[in-house]
C-alpha positions in Angstrom: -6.3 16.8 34.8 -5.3 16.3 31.5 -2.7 18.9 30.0 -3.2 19.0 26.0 -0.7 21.2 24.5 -3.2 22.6 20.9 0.3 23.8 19.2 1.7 20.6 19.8 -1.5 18.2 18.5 -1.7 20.3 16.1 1.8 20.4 14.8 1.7 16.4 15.2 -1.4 16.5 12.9 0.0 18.6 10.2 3.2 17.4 9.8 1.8 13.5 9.7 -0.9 14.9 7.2 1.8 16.2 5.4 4.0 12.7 5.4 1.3 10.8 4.8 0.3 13.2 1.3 3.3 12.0 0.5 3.4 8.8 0.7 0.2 8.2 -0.5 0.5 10.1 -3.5 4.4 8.0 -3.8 2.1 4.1 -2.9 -0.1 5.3 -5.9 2.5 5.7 -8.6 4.7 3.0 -7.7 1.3 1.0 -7.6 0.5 1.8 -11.3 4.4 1.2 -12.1 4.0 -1.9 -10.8 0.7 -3.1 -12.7 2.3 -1.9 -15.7 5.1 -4.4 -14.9 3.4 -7.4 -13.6 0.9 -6.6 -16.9 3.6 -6.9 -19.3 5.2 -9.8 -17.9 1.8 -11.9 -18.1 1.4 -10.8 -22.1 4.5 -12.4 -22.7 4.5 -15.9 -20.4 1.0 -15.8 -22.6 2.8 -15.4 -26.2 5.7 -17.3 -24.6 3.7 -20.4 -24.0 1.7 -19.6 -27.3 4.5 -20.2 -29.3 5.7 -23.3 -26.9 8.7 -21.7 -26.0 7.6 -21.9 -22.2 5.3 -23.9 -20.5 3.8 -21.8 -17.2 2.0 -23.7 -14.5 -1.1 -21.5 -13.9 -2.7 -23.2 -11.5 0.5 -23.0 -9.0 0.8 -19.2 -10.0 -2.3 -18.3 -8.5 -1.6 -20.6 -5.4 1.3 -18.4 -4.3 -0.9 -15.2 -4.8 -3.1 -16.8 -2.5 -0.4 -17.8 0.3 0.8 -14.3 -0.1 -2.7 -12.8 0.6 -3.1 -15.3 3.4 0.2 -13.5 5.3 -1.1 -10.3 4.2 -3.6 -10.4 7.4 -1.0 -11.1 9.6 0.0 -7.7 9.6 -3.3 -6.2 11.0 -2.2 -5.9 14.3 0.4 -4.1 14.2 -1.6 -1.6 12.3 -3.8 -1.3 14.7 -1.5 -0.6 17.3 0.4 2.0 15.3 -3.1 3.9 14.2 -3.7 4.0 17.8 -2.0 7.5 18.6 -4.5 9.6 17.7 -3.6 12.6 16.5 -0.7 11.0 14.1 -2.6 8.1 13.0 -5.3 10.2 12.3 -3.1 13.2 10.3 -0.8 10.4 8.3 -4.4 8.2 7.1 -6.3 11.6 6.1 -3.2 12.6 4.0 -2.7 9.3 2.8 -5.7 8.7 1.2 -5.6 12.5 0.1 -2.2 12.4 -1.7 -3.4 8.4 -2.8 -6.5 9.6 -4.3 -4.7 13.0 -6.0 -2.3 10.4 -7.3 
């Protein structure tokens, strides 16, 4: 027989909800920090090379975004494999994407 301890599970699901709030909430703002950033940066390379000061290589740009999003699948498994404890996987992703969407 199974022994399931409901304090326990439960504490495991509260305190990952709780951990993953967070860090969803931290993934969002560092997110639009970041866009800011990377926004910025392109308006000047633009004026930059509109005034012929610099001359950016667009087509190679883009080609490492898409290496980088090619290595980004990589990492599935072990996402998988760490989701796969139930009642923390399942406490950190619902408070993720709660404290990622109140972000």
């Amino acid at each position: 027989m199974l022994d399931v301890d409901p304090t326990g599970l439960g504490l495991e699901f509260g305190g990952s909800a709780v951990v993953g709030g967070v860090l969803g909430f931290a993934t969002k703002q560092i997110a639009k920090v970041l866009a800011i950033i990377v926004g910025v940066e392109l308006m000047a390379f633009r004026y930059l090379e509109s005034q012929e000061i610099v001359t950016v290589d667009w087509s190679r740009l883009s080609a490492g975004l898409l290496k980088t999003g090619d290595r980004a699948q990589e990492g599935v498994h072990w996402l998988v494999s760490a989701l796969s404890m139930v009642s923390v996987g399942a406490g950190f992703a619902s408070g993720f994407l709660i404290g990622y969407h109140r972000g």
